[in-house]
Each structure stands twice: as structure tokens, then as C-alpha cells.
N, C-alpha and C positions, 0 to 999 in steps of 0.2 A: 658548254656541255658540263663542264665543271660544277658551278653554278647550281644547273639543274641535278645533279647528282646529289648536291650536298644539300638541296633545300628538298628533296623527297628522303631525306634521311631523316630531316627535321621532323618532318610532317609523319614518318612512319614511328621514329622515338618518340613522338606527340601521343599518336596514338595509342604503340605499348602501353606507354604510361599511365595514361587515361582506364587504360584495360584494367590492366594491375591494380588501380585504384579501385575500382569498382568492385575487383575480385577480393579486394583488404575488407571494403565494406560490408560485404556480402559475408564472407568469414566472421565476422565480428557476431553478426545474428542482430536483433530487433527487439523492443518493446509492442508486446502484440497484445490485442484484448485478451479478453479470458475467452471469448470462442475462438478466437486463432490459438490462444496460448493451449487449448485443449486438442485442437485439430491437430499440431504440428506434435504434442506430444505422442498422439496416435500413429504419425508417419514418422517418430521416432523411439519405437522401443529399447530400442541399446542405452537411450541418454538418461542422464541422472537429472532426476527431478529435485531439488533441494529449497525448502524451506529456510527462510533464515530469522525466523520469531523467537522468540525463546519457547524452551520445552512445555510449558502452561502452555500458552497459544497454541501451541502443534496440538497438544492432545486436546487440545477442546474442538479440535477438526479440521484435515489437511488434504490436501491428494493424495491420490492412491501411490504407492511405491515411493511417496518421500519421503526422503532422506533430513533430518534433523540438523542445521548446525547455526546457533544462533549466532547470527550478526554481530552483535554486541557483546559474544562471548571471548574467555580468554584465547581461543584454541581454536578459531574460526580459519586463519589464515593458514594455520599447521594440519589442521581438515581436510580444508578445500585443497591442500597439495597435494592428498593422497588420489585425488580424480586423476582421470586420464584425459589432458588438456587437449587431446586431436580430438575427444568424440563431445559432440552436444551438450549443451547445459541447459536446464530450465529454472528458473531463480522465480522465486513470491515471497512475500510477504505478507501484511494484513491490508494498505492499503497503497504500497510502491515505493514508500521513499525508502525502507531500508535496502530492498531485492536493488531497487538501481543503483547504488550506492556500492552494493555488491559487487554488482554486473558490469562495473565499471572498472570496481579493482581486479577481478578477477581476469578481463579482455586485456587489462595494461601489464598482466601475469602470463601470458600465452593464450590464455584458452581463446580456443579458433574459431567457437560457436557459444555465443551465450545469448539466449530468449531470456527477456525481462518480463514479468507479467503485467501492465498496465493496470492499477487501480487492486494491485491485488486481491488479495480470499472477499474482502468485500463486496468488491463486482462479482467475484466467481459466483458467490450465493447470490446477489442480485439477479445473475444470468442463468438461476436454475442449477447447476454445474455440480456433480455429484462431489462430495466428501465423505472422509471415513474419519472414527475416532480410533481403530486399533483394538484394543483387547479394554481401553476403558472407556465409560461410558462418557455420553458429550452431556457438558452443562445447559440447562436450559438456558436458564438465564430468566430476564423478566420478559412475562409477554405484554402483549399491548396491549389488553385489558389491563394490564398492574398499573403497563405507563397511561394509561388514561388516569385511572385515577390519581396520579401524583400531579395532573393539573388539574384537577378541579380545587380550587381555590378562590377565595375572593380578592388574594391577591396577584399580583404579575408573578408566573412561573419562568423561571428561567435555567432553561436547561441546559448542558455543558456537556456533551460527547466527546470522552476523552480516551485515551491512552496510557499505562506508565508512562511508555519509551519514546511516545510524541512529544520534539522539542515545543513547539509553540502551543503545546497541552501544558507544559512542564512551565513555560512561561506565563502562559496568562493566568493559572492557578491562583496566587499571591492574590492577585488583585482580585478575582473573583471572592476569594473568601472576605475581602477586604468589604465589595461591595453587600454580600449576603449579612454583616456586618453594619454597614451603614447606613443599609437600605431597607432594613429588617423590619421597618413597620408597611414595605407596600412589597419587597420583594422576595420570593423564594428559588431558592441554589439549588439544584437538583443535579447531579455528577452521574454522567452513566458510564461505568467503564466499555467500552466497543467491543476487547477481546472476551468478554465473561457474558456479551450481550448480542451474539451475531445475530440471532433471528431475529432479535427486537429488532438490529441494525437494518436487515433486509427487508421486513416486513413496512420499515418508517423511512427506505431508499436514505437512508444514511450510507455515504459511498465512499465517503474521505473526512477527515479528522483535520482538527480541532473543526465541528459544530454547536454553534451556537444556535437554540429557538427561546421565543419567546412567547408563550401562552397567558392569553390575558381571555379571562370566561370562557378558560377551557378550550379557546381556539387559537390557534395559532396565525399572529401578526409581523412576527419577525424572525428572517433565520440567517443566520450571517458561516460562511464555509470560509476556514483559515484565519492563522491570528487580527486579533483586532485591538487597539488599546482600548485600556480603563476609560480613557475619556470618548472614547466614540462609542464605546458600551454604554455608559451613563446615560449621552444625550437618548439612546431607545429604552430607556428605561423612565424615563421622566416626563 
């Protein structure tokens, strides 16, 4: 009898536990699209929505009711303590790696609900998804008639969707210049910054950073999404 006593205790503190888990997870909150990441802020109005791009980026266009504090800033962490960690968070960025990064620090800080946005403002414009610029106006940027014409060329165009604050932007730079440099009798560099180019972005389903294409007659034969080296660049180029 004993026995059985002590092995359905097992099996009931199994369970608890198992609860309890699920219930940690649950609190924690998710990485959701941009149409969950929009729905859920709907059945959330109390929560703070928070951007964490720097100020250029926000005002070249954000969601509605968000709140400013750049990631990469001094004063991000002495920010985000003035929240109140029991109520909701919504975290974006441009294209997810800074908001998770966030989302991460912030859930190992307390806070009991943080939604990540998956593929940030990128996808949100990809997905139609409204934005506001505030009291200043939004940059166009180039459209796609400009970007057509910067491949028409008789030589290979090689174009480079970058970021400042994108490490593997930040890294393959060098060598890019390197190759515009080396390769300058058959190849042209063309850098589009992402933040100062959203519609281009949208309009050419550019959805994530560091992008690489390659136009040769004006058509595009090669497009490579995330870092790559010098020498695997080369070989498509040759």
C-alpha cells in the first residue's frame, strides 16, 4: 500500500511539474508573424509596443503607439526597466535579429510576456500591414523604376542590400569594395541601404539582410540571402 502511495505522488509531482512548465512557457510569449504579431497586439491594448532600431529607422516608419528605444543604445536597459514587467511586450525591429536579441534579454529580466516579431517591419510592409511616420514625413527612398535603371549595364550589376547595424553587412563590406575594385572592368557595386529604402525593399520582396543579386542584361541570375565569402562571391561572378 505503501508502495502505491508513494508512486502516485510520483506521478501527480510529474505532472505539477510538467504544468508548471508549460505555464513558464506560456508566460514567456512567442516569435509570431507580422499578422499574429498584429492580431495579438489588437487583443492587447494595455501592452507596450516597442521598437528597438535606432531613431532614423523609427521615423522613417513604425507602428502605431510605438515606443522608441534603440537596441544598440546607451540607455536601452535603464528604458526598458521603467516598463511594467507583469503586463505584455511587443518587441520589432527591421528585420528580427535585434527585437530577439531584445526579447531574450528582457524574458531573462522578468518580464512575463514578451512577443517577438518574426522577420520584423520588413515582412510587416511585405504583409500590407499599416505604418505611421508621426509628425515627420517618411522618406521615399528609390523606387523601382531608379532601381531598374542602375542595372542596365553592359557589365554584371552586383547589388548589395545592406544595413549600418547588420553584422554580416558590416562584414562582407571590405571585400566587396575589394572586389568593385578588382573587378572593375566587368563588375559594378551598387549598396542599397534597407532602412532609407523600405518600399524599394517591399516592392523587390527583400525580406532579410545581407542580400546579395546579381544582374547581368538587366536580368537577374543570381541572389544569394546572408553572409557569403569573397571567394564564393567570386566564383558567380566569373
Amino acid at each position: 500500500m505503501m508502495k502505491y502511495f508513494f508512486s502516485l505522488a510520483i506521478i501527480i509531482a510529474f505532472i505539477a511539474g510538467g504544468c508548471n512548465n508549460n505555464v513558464t512557457h506560456s508566460n514567456e510569449g512567442a516569435d509570431l508573424s507580422p499578422q499574429l504579431f498584429s492580431e495579438k497586439i489588437k487583443e492587447m491594448p494595455e501592452a507596450s509596443i516597442i521598437d528597438v532600431r535606432t531613431p532614423e529607422e523609427f521615423e522613417s516608419g513604425h507602428l502605431q503607439n510605438a515606443l522608441n528605444i534603440d537596441w544598440n543604445g546607451n540607455n536601452f536597459e535603464t528604458e526598458i526597466s521603467k516598463l511594467d514587467k507583469s503586463k505584455p511586450v511587443f518587441v520589432y525591429c527591421l528585420s528580427g535579429s535585434r527585437s530577439a536579441s531584445a526579447a531574450k534579454m528582457m524574458r531573462s529580466q522578468g518580464f512575463k510576456t514578451v512577443y517577438q516579431m518574426d522577420g520584423g517591419i520588413i515582412k510587416w510592409n511585405g504583409a500590407n500591414l499599416p505604418v505611421t511616420t508621426g509628425s515627420k514625413p517618411q522618406v521615399a527612398g528609390m523606387t523601382v523604376e531608379e532601381f531598374k535603371q542602375l542595372t542596365l549595364s553592359d557589365k554584371m550589376v552586383l547589388i548589395d542590400f545592406y544595413a549600418d547595424w547588420c553584422a554580416p553587412c558590416k562584414k562582407m563590406e571590405p571585400f566587396l569594395n575589394e572586389i568593385s575594385q578588382e573587378m572593375a572592368d566587368k563588375v559594378v557595386l551598387v549598396r542599397i541601404n534597407t532602412d532609407k529604402n523600405l518600399e524599394l525593399c517591399k516592392e523587390l520582396k527583400i525580406d532579410a539582410i545581407p542580400v546579395l543579386q546579381i544582374y547581368k542584361n538587366n536580368a537577374l541570375t543570381w541572389s544569394n540571402k546572408g553572409f557569403i565569402s569573397k571567394e564564393d562571391l567570386v566564383k558567380q561572378l566569373m
